[in-house]
C-alpha positions as CSV (number, residue, x, y, z in Angstrom):
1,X,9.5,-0.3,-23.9
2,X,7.0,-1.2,-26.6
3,X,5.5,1.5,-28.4
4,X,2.2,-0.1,-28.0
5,X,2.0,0.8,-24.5
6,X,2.2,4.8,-25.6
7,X,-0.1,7.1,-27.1
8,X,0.9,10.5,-28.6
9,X,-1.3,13.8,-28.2
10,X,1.5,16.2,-29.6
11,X,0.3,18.7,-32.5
12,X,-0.6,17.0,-35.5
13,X,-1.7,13.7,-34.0
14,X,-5.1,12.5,-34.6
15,X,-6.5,13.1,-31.4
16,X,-10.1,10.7,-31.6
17,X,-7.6,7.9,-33.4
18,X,-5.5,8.7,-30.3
19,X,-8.2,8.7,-27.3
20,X,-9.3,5.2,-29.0
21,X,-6.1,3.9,-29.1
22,X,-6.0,4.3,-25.9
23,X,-9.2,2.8,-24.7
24,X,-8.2,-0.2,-26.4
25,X,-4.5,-0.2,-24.6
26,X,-6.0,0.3,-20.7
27,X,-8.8,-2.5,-21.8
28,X,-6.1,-4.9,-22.8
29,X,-3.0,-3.6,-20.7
30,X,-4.8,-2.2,-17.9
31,X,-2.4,0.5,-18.5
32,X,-1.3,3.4,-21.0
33,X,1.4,6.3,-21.4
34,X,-0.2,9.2,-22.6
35,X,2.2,11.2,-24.5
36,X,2.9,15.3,-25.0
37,X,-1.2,15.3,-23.6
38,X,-0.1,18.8,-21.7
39,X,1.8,21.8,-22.3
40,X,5.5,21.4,-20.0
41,X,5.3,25.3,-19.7
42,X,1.8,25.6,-18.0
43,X,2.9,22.6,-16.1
44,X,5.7,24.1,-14.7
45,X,4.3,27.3,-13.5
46,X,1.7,24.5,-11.7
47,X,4.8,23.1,-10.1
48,X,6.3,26.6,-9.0
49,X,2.8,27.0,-7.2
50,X,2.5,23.7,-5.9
51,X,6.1,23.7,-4.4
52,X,5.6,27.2,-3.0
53,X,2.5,26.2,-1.3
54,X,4.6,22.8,-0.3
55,X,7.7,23.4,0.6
56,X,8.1,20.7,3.0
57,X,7.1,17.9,0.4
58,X,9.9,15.2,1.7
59,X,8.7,15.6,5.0
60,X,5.7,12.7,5.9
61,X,2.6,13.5,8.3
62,X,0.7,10.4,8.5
63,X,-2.2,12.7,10.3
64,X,-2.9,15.0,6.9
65,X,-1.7,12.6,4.1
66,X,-2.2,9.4,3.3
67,X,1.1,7.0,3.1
68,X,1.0,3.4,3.7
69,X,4.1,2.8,1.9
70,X,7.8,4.1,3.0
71,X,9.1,6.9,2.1
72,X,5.8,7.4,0.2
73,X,3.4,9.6,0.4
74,X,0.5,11.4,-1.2
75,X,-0.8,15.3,0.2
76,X,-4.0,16.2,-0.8
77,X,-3.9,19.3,-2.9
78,X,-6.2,22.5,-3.3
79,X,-7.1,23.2,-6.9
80,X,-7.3,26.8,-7.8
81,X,-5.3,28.9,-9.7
82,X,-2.7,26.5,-12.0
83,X,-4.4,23.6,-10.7
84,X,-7.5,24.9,-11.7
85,X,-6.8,24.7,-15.8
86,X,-8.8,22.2,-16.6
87,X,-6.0,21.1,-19.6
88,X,-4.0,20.0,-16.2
89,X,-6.8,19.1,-13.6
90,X,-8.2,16.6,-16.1
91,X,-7.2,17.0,-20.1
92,X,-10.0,16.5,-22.3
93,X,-8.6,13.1,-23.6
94,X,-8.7,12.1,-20.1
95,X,-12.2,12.6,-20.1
96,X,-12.9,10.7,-22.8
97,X,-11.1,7.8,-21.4
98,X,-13.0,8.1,-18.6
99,X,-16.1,8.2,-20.3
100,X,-15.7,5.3,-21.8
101,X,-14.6,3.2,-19.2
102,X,-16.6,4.2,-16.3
103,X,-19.4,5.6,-17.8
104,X,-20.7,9.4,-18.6
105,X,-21.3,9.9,-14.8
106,X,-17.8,9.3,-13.5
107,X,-16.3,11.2,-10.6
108,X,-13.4,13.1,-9.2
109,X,-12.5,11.3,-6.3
110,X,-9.4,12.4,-5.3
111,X,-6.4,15.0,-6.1
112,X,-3.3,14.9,-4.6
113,X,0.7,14.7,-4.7
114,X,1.9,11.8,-5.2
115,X,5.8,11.9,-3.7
116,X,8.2,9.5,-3.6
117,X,11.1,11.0,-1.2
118,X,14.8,10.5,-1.9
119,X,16.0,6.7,-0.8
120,X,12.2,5.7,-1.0
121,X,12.2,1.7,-1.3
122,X,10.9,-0.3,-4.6
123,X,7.1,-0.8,-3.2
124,X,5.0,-3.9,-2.6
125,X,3.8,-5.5,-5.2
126,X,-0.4,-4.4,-5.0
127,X,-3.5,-3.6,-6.6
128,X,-4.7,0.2,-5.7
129,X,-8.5,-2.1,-4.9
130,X,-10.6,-4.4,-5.7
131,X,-14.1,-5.4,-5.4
132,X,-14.4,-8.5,-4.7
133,X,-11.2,-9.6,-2.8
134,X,-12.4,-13.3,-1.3
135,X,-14.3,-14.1,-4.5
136,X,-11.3,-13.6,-6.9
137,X,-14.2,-12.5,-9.8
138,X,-12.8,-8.5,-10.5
139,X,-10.9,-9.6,-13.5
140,X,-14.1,-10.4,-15.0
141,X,-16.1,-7.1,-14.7
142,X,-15.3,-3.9,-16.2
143,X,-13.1,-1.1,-14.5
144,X,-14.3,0.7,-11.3
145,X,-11.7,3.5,-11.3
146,X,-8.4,4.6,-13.0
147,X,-5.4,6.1,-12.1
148,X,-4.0,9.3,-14.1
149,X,-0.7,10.4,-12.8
150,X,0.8,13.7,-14.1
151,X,4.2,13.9,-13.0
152,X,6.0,17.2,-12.2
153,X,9.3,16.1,-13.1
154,X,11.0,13.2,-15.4
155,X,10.2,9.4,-13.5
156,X,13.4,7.3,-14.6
157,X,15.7,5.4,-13.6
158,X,17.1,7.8,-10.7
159,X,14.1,9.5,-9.6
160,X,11.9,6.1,-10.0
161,X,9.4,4.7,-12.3
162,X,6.7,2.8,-11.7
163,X,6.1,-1.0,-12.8
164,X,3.7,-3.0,-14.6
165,X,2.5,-6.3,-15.0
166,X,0.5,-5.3,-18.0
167,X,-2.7,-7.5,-18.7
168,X,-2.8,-8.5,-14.8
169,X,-6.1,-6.4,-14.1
170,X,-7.6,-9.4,-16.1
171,X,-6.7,-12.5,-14.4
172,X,-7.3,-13.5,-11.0
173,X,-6.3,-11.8,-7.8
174,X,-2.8,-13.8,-7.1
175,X,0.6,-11.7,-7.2
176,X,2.2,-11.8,-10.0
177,X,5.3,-14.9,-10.4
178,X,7.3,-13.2,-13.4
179,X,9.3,-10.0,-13.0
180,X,7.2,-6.6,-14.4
181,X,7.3,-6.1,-17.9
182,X,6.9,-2.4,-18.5
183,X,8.5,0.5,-16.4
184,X,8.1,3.6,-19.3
185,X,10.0,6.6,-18.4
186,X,7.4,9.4,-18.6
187,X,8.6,13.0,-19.4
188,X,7.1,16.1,-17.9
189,X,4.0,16.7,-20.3
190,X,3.3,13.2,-20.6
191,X,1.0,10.8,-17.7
192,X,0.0,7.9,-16.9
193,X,-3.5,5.8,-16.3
194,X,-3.9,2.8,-14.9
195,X,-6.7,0.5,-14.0
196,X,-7.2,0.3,-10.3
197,X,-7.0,-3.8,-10.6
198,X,-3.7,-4.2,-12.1
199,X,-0.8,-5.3,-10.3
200,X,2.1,-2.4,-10.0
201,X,4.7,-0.8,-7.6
202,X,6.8,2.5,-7.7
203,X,10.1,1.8,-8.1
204,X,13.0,3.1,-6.2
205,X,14.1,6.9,-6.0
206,X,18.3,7.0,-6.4
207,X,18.1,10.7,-6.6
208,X,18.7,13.5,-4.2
209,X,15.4,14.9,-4.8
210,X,11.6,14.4,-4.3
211,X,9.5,12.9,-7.0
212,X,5.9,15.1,-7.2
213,X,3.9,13.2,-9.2
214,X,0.2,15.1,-9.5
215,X,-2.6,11.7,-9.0
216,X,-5.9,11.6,-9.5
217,X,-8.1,9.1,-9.2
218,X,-11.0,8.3,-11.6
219,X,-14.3,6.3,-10.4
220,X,-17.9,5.1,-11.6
221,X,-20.1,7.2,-9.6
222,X,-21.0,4.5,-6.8
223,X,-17.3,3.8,-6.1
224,X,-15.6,5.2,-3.2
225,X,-11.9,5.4,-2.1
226,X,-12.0,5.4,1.7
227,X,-9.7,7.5,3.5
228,X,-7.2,6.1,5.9
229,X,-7.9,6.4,9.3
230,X,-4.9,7.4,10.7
231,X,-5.3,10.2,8.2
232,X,-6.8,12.2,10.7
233,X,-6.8,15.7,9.0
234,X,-6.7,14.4,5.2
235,X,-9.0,15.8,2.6
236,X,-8.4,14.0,-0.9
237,X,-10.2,16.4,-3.3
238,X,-10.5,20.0,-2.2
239,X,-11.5,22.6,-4.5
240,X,-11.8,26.8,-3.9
241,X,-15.4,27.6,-4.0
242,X,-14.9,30.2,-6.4
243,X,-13.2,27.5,-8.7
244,X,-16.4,25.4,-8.5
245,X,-18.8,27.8,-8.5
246,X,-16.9,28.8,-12.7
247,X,-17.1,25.2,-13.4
248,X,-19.7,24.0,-16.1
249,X,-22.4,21.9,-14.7
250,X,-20.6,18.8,-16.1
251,X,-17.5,19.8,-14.6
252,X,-19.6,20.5,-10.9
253,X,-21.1,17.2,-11.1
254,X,-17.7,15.2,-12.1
255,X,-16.2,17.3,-8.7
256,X,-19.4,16.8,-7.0
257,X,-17.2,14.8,-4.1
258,X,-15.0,17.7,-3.3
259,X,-14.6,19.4,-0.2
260,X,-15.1,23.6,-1.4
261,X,-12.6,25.6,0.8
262,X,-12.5,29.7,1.2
C-alpha cells in the first residue's frame, strides 16, 4: 500500500505536521491509516475488559446490535474504566481531525464493537450514508461524519481488512466499476477514519477467530445515525454517569448524545 495513505503518531513524529497530513489525506482520499496513534499495552488491557464483559462476541442478536451484514456485527459498548481513557475513547489527534472536518461542535454518536465472526463474507460494496441519495449532489459538500475504527487485534489477510475505493466520497453516488485500490493492514495501536461517503467493504475473515474492531462514529452536530429497527434493545453510545459527570465540559458536550447508565 502507498505510504501516502498512512500517517505516523509514534514518538518523535511531528504530531501538528502529522494531524495536517492527515486532514489533507481523508479530504483527498476520504480515507487515512493513522499510525502507532495509541499505546498496544493500554489497549490490550481495554480488550481483556471488553472480552470479559463480551464473551459471547461471535454470537449475533439482531434485537441488541445492529448487523445488517452476515456474519457482521457491531454491539454497542459501555465506556468506563479502559474505555474511558480518553487516549482510546477518542485520541487527541482524532479530535483535531474532527475539528476540522466537521466543525468545533462535533459529536459522539456512537461507540461500539465492530466484529467480523470467523467465515464472515467479503461485504457489499456501500457507503455508511449519504445525504442526498436521489439527488446524487454529496460529493460536492463537505463531510457529515467519519468513521474511526480502533481495532483490537491485527486486520490482514486472515482475520480481514477492509477495502477502499480511495477518492470515491468525491464523485457521484454510482458503485464503483474498478476493483478497490487500498486494503492497509492495520496493527493493534494503529486505526482507521473514513469519510461516511466513500465507497468500502470489510473483507473476508479466513481465521478461526473473531475480529473486535472498537468503531466510533464521528458527526457534525445536526447529523444523526438512526438506529435499526429491528434493533430493538440497541443503545449505540452509552456512557457510566460517573464517567460523564469527570468529563470536561468539552468532552460532555462532544458525548452529549449518550445514554448515562448506573
Amino acid at each position: 500500500m502507498s505510504n501516502q495513505c498512512r500517517v505516523s503518531f509514534g514518538n518523535g513524529a511531528d504530531q501538528s505536521a502529522a494531524v495536517a497530513a492527515a486532514i489533507s489525506m481523508l479530504r483527498r482520499d476520504g480515507v487515512v491509516v493513522l499510525d502507532d496513534l495509541v499505546d498496544p499495552a493500554r489497549l490490550e488491557l481495554c480488550k481483556e475488559e471488553i472480552l470479559a464483559h463480551h464473551a459471547d462476541i461471535a454470537v449475533p442478536d439482531r434485537s441488541r446490535y445492529f448487523g445488517p451484514y452476515v456474519g457482521r456485527h457491531t454491539i454497542p459498548l459501555r465506556v468506563d474504566r479502559q474505555l474511558a481513557d480518553q487516549a482510546i475513547l477518542m485520541p487527541k489527534p482524532v479530535a483535531h481531525i474532527a475539528t476540522e472536518l466537521l466543525d468545533e461542535t462535533f459529536k459522539i454518536d456512537s461507540v461500539g464493537l465492530l466484529v467480523a465472526i470467523p467465515g464472515a463474507p467479503d461485504q457489499a460494496v456501500h457507503r455508511d450514508a449519504w445525504l442526498y441519495a436521489k439527488q446524487g449532489v454529496d460529493h460536492l459538500l463537505p463531510p457529515f461524519a467519519l468513521a474511526f475504527a480502533l481495532p483490537l487485534v491485527s486486520m490482514d489477510k486472515t482475520s480481514g481488512r477492509t477495502a477502499f475505493w480511495r477518492g470515491s466520497h468525491r464523485k457521484p453516488g454510482i458503485l464503483p466499476s474498478v476493483d478497490y485500490d487500498l486494503a492497509p493492514t492495520v496493527h493493534p495501536g494503529s486505526a482507521i477514519m473514513w469519510d461516511y461517503r466513500i465507497h468500502h467493504c470489510g473483507l473476508a475473515n479466513h481465521g478461526p477467530v473473531p475480529r473486535p474492531v472498537i468503531f466510533s462514529a464521528l458527526s457534525r452536530d445536526w447529523w444523526v445515525e438512526i438506529e435499526p429497527p429491528e434493533a430493538k434493545s440497541y443503545r449505540k453510545f452509552q456512557i457510566a454517569r460517573s464517567v460523564f459527570d469527570a468529563f470536561s465540559p468539552r468532552w460532555q458536550s462532544r458525548c452529549s448524545r449518550a445514554l448515562l447508565v448506573e
